[in-house]
C-alpha positions in Angstrom: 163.0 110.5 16.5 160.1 109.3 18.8 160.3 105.8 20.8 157.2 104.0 20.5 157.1 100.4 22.8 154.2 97.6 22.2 153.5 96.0 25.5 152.6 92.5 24.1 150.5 91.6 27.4 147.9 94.6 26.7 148.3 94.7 23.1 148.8 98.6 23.6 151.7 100.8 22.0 152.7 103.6 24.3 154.7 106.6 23.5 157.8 107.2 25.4 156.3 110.8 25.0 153.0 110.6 26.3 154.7 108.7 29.5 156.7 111.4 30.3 153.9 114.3 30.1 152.2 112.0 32.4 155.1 111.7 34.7 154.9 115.7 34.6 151.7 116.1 35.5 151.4 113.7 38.4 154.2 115.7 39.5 152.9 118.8 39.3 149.4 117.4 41.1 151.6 116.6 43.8 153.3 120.1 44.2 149.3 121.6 44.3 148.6 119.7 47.0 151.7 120.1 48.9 150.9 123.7 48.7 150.2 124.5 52.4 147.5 127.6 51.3 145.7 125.1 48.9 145.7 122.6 51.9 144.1 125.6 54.0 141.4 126.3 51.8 140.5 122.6 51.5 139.9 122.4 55.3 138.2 125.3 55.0 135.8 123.9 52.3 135.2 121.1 54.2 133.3 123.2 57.1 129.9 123.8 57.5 128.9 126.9 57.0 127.9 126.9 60.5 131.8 126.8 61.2 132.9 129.2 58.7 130.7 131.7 60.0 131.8 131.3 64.0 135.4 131.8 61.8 134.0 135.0 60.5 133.6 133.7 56.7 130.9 133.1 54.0 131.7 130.3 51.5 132.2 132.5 48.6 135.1 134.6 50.3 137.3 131.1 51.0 139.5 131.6 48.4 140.5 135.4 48.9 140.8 134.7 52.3 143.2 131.8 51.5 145.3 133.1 48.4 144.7 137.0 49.2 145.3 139.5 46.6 145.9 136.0 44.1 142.5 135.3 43.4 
């Protein structure tokens, strides 16, 4: 059986279902970004090329540098 609520303030019906797949997916946002290799290759995308190249990298190889044999 599926809950359904009205909010009478916004006039809008919301599915106790469709709440809780939200809930899921903020939560699983938040894991991404946690990730301490996703948070590495976001640095690194934030360089200038300039940079990356002192470090030895092109744009293109960020994410094999980052997530290795992953990507």
């Amino acid at each position: 059986m599926a809950h359904i609520s009205y909010d009478a303030r916004t006039g809008q019906t919301e599915n106790i279902f469709a709440r809780a797949l939200n809930k899921i997916g903020e939560t699983l946002a938040f894991m991404a970004e946690a990730n301490p290799r996703l948070q590495q290759a976001q640095a690194l995308v934030e360089l200038s090329d300039a940079e990356l190249a002192k470090r030895g990298l092109k744009r293109e190889e960020i994410a094999g540098h980052v997530f290795g044999g992953w990507v």
